[in-house]
C-alpha positions as CSV (number, residue, x, y, z in Angstrom):
1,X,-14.4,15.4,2.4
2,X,-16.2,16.7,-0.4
3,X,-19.7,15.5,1.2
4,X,-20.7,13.7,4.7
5,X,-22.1,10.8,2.4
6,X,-19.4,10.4,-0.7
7,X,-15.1,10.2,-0.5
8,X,-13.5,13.3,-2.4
9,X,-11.5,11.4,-5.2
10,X,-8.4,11.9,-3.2
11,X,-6.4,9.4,-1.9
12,X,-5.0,9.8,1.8
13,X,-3.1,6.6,2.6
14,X,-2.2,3.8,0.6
15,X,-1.6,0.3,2.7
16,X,0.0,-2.7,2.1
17,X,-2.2,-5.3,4.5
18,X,0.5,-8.8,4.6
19,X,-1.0,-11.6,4.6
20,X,0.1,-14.5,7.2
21,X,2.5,-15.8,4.8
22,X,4.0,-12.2,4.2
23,X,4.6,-11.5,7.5
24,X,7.0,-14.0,7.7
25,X,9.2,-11.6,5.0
26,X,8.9,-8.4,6.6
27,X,11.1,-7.4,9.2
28,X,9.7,-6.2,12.8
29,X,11.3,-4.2,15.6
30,X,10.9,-6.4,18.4
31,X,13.4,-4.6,20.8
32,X,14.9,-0.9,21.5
33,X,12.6,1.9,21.6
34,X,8.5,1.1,20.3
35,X,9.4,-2.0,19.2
36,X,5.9,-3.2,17.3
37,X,4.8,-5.8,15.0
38,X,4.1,-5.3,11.2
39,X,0.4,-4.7,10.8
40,X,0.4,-2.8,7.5
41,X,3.0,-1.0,5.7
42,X,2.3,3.0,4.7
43,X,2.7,2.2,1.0
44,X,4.3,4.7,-1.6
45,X,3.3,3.9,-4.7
46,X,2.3,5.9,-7.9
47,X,-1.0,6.7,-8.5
48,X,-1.1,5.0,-11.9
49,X,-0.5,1.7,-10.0
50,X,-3.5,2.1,-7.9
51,X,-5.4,3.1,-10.2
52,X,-4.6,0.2,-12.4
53,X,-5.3,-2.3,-9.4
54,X,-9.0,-0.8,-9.4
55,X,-9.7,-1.4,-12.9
56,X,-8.5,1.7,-14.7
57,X,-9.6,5.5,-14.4
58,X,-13.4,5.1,-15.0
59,X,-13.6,2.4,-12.1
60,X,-10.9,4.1,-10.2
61,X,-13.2,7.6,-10.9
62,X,-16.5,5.6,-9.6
63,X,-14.9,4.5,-6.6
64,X,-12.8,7.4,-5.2
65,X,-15.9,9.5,-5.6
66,X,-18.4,6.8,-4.4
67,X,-20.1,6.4,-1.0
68,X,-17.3,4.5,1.0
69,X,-14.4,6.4,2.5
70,X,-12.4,3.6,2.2
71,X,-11.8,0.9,-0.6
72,X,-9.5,-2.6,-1.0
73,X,-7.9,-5.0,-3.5
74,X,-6.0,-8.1,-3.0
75,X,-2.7,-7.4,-4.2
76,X,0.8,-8.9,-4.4
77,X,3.2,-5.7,-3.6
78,X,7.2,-5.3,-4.9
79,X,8.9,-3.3,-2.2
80,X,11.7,-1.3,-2.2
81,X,13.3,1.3,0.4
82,X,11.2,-1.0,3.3
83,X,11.9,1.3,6.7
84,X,10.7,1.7,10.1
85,X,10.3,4.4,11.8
86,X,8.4,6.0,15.4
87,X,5.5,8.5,14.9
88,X,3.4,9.8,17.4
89,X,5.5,7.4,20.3
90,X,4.0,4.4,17.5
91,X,5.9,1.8,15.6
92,X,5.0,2.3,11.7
93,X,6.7,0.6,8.5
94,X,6.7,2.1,4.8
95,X,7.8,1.1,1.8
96,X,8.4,2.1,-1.4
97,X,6.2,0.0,-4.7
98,X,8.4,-1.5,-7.2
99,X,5.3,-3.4,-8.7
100,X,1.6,-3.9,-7.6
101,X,0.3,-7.2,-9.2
102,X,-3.2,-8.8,-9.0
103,X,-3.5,-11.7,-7.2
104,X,-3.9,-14.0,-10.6
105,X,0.0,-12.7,-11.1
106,X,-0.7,-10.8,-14.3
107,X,1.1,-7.8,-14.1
108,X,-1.0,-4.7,-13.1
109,X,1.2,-1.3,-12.7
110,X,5.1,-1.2,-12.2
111,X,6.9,2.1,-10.7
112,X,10.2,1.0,-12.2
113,X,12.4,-1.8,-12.6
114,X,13.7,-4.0,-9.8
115,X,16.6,-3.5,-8.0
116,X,19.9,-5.9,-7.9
117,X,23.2,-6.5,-7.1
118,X,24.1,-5.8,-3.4
């Protein structure tokens, strides 16, 4: 922390919060070993595609270096390379961002192009 009362500018963790709707399309370990339902997935995603969801670098800028530690968008998410794994004896799913779109569907940022085929 740079200060007590302001965030650093850095980002820590980026998550992907589903919505009712999207859990129905993510995967969950419900046996074996910590199984564990999906209650966010640790998002990779490049920085230029969260800054983009916060309005570009001067709002992005405001924000990471504003009084709240923590900030949110709604956000429709593209994933790729969706895993789970156990950390710390804990269920936790990441995923890699294709796209990050606003919720009016405009396109906001894209990390690459979609994947196909098999």
């Amino acid at each position: 922390m740079a200060a007590p009362d302001r965030a650093n500018g850095y980002i820590n963790f980026t998550k992907f919060v589903p919505d009712t709707n999207d859990l129905k399309k993510l995967p969950a370990v419900i046996g074996d070993d910590y199984p564990g339902k999906v209650e966010y997935v640790n998002l990779r995603a490049q920085l230029s595609q969260i800054v983009s969801l916060f309005g570009g670098e001067e709002e992005f800028g405001r924000i990471a270096h504003g009084r709240d530690h923590e900030a949110s968008r709604r956000a429709t998410v593209v994933l790729t390379n969706y895993s789970a794994i156990i950390e710390c004896d804990s269920r936790n799913y990441w995923g890699d961002a294709i796209s990050i779109s606003s919720p009016g569907g405009e396109q906001v940022a894209s990390g690459g192009e979609a994947p196909s085929g098999c």
